[in-house]
Every structure is written in structure tokens, then in C-alpha cells.
Residue, then its C-alpha position, 0 to 999 in steps of 0.5 A: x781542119x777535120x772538125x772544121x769541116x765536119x762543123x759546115x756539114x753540120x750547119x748544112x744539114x741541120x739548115x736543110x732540117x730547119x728550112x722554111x716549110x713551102x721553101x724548095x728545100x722543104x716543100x709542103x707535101x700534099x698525100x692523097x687522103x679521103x680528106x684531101x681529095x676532090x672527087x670529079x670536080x673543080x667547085x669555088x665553093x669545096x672547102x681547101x686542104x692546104x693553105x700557102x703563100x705566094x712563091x711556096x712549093x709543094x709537093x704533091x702526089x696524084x693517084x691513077x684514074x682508076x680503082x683497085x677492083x679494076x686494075x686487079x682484074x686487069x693483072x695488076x697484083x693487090x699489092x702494087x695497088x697504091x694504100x691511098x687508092x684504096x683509102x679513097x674508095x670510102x668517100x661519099x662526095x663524088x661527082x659528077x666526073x671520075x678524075x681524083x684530084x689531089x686539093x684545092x691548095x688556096x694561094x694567099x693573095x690570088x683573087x678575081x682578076x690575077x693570074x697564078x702560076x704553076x711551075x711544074x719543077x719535077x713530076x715522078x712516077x710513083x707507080x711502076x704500071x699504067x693502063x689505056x682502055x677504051x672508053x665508051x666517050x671514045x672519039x671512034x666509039x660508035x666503030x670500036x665497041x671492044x671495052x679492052x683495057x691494057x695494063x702496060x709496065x713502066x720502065x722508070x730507068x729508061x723511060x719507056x713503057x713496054x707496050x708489047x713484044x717490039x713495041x716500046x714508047x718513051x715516057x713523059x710524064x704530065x698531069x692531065x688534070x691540073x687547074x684553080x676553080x671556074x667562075x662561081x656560077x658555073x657551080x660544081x664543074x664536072x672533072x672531064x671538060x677543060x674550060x677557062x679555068x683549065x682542069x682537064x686539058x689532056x695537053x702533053x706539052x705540059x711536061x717537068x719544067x713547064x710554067x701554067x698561068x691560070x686566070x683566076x676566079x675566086x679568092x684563092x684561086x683553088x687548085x687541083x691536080x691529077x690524072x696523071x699521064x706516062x704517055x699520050x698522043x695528041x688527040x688522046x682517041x680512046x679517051x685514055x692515055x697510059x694513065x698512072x700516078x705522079x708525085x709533082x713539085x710545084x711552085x705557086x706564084x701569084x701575079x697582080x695587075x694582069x689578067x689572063x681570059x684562058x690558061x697559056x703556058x710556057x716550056x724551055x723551047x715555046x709559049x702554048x696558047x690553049x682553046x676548049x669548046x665543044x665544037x672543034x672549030x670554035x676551040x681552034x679560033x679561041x687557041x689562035x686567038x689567045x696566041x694573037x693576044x699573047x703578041x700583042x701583048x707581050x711583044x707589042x703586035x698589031x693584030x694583023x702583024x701578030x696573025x700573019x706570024x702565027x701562020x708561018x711560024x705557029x703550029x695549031x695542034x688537036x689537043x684531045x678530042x674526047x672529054x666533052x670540050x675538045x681542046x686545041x693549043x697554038x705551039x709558038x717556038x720562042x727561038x724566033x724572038x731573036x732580041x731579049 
């Protein structure tokens, strides 16, 4: 019976070993290097660092939207300042945002046209710090000129960040950059506006068990991922939340024959329609829009049937209002469809 046993436990371990690279048991991992970083932007023409297949995992990790000189001025000691920060540092080809993005990943089979999802299995911290700092792109930043930048300890068993004596904020991780390449001619976006092919959406719902579904633009679909986030309010006003870094298990799964016009997202408990644009109106109109499109689609609404629900059981929430397009996401609570 002993040898028995202690021959299944072999053959489980040794299976673990032996699993498929990209299964969930043997995701690829994805370090961030000088070569497998994207420095401020989403471009359709920055050449991939990982290729994978449809239905692969990956495990990815993201680095703090900072640089080693800053947050040691700030208080952080040298040696908690991450080795691949430092690395980093070297690159020549930067711009013209400010976010490092781990990628691009290149799905095989995602092309013009399809859809890719990214669901979020797990998201880690893997710093014990974050920071805010006000920013001069700050949405008060003609009232409040003070450049103050804060470093705040991350308590990773209770899930709180120490804000100050009497002053604890839980913690929820998620990733406020994440998105595939835009359309070719948009040419090299710049990291900081979320646009149709997400990026930089600032949005926190999109926490550990959240699906994304990206409209895809180029053979691919190219995506990125960063600026991690422990905490963050809706509206991020100063322009940062309490920024730091992550460590994501992601799967990529490709759909055919559908079509997305801009990122939507699903949690445990609702469907998340998004809109970005400069103008704070135009934003809310293409969010409540794009949520109108999903129940007319999905639970086969007329349109005024579909509007008429988002009014009396959607909330249009302010997303951020700091990275040059604003963005807005509609929150759909899905417990109201009461037939599957």
C-alpha cells in the first residue's frame, strides 16, 4: 500500500513537471527585461516577446510606474528597489508615454476582426510598497501645485495599505494598463489615454477573476500589461493611484466570428461596458452606448427596451479623469437576468 501510494504521488508530480508549457499548471512566465518591455506605448508594429496559442496561460509580472532614483528619494531602502526596475533603466526606445508594459504577447489566430479575451485568474503583489503622487496632469492641477509623493507600506496578509496613523485602505489589485495594439494608423499610441483598444483604462473593477474581451486590430492582437495598481478610487484625481507592482496569471482565448467596436468586461457579479474620449460627455455616451450594444446583442433587446434597463438598473460610474481621454464604464449587475 505504501509503495502504492508513494508511486501516484510520483506520477502527480512528475505530471506537474511534464505539463504542457502555457497549460494552467505550467504557465509561460513573462520577467520584465530591457527586452520584453514596451516603454510607453501600444504600437501594431513593436516586435512581439512571447508567442502563444489560444487558451494558453501566462504568467506575467509588471513593474511599478516609477524609477529607482525616485522612490529612493521618496524613503524606499535601495534594496527593496526591484533588480528588473533597474534593468530597465538602460533602454533606449522610450515613449512617448511613461508606463512600462511587460509584451506584446502574439496570440496565434487573433486577427482584424475577432475578439481576445484576457481572463485575469490571479493578480499578486509582488512589492511590499506602492506610492501616490500628485501629478502635474492632475485633474486639480491648476488649484494644488504641491509635487508631494507618498510612499505607502503594503500589508499583503490583511490586505491594507497603511495609509496613516488611523488610516488603513484595503487593497485590490488590478492592472491599470492592460490592452492588444490600436489600429496601424494610429502609429505609436502613447501609454497614457485608454482608447478602443483599451491600454490604460484605470478601471478598478478589473480585479483577480475578471474577463476583458478586446476588439482586435492586427494580426496577433499584441498585448501589453502594466501599471499595476494596489488601490484606487474611481476618478483617480491626482493621477496616480497607490501604483506598485504585479505578478498576473493570464489566460488568452481567441473568438472568431465576433466582433467587439471597444473593450467590455465581465466580473463574478456584472458586465462593464467602457467609453474614452477627451470630452467627459462623449466618453458617458459611447459607455451607455456600448451597454445598449451588449443587450441587444446578447439578450436580444430592442434598443429602446435595452435603454430603458440601463436607466433603472445600470450605474454610469467616472473611470478616471486624468490621462488625456477620460473614461466612463456603465456596471450591469448580471443577478437581474433571472432565466440562463
Amino acid at each position: 500500500m505504501l509503495r502504492t501510494g508513494l508511486a501516484l504521488f510520483f506520477l502527480a508530480f512528475t505530471g506537474c513537471l511534464f505539463a504542457q508549457q502555457g497549460s494552467e499548471s505550467n504557465p509561460y512566465v513573462l520577467e520584465p527585461s530591457p527586452t520584453t518591455v514596451a516603454w510607453g506605448h501600444y504600437w501594431s508594429e513593436y516586435p512581439p516577446v512571447l508567442k502563444i496559442k489560444s487558451g494558453d496561460f501566462v504568467k506575467v509580472h509588471t513593474l511599478i510606474t516609477s524609477n529607482p532614483e525616485r522612490l529612493e528619494a521618496a524613503g524606499v531602502p535601495a534594496g527593496q528597489v526591484e533588480k528588473q526596475l533597474r534593468d530597465v533603466q538602460s533602454m533606449k526606445e522610450k515613449g512617448p508615454g511613461g508606463h512600462v508594459l511587460t509584451g506584446p504577447i502574439y496570440v496565434e489566430g487573433a486577427d482584424s476582426g475577432d475578439i481576445l479575451e484576457v481572463r485575469l485568474q490571479s493578480i499578486e503583489l509582488a512589492i511590499p510598497y506602492g506610492y501616490n503622487a500628485i501629478g502635474s496632469a492632475g485633474f486639480l492641477s491648476d488649484e494644488i501645485f504641491a509635487r508631494n509623493m507618498r510612499i505607502v507600506p503594503l500589508d499583503t496578509k490583511k490586505m491594507i495599505a497603511h495609509w496613516a496613523d488611523g488610516i488603513d485602505i484595503p487593497l485590490h489589485p488590478f492592472f491599470g494598463s492592460l490592452g492588444v495594439a490600436p489600429p496601424k494608423e494610429a502609429g505609436r499610441w502613447n501609454s497614457a489615454p485608454p482608447w478602443i483598444h483599451g491600454g490604460n483604462l484605470d478601471n478598478k473593477e478589473l480585479v483577480a477573476g475578471t474577463s476583458v474581451y478586446y476588439p482586435v486590430f492586427v494580426k496577433g492582437a499584441l498585448f501589453e500589461i502594466g501599471d499595476g495598481h494596489a488601490a484606487q478610487g474611481n476618478g483617480e484625481v491626482d493621477i496616480t493611484a497607490i501604483e506598485t507592482s504585479l505578478i498576473g496569471k493570464l489566460q488568452f482565448i481567441v473568438h472568431k466570428g465576433k466582433s467587439l467596436r471597444w473593450p467590455r468586461a465581465e466580473t463574478a457579479t456584472h458586465i462593464i461596458s467602457m467609453g474614452c474620449d477627451r470630452d467627459l460627455n462623449a466618453a458617458t455616451h459611447i459607455a451607455v452606448r456600448e451597454m445598449i450594444n451588449y443587450l441587444m446583442e446578447e439578450k436580444k433587446m430592442t434598443k429602446a427596451d435595452a435603454y430603458m434597463l440601463c436607466s433603472v438598473a445600470a450605474d454610469v460610474d467616472i473611470t478616471e479623469l486624468v490621462d488625456g481621454n477620460v473614461g466612463v464604464h456603465v456596471m450591469l449587475p448580471k443577478n437581474i437576468f433571472t432565466k440562463k
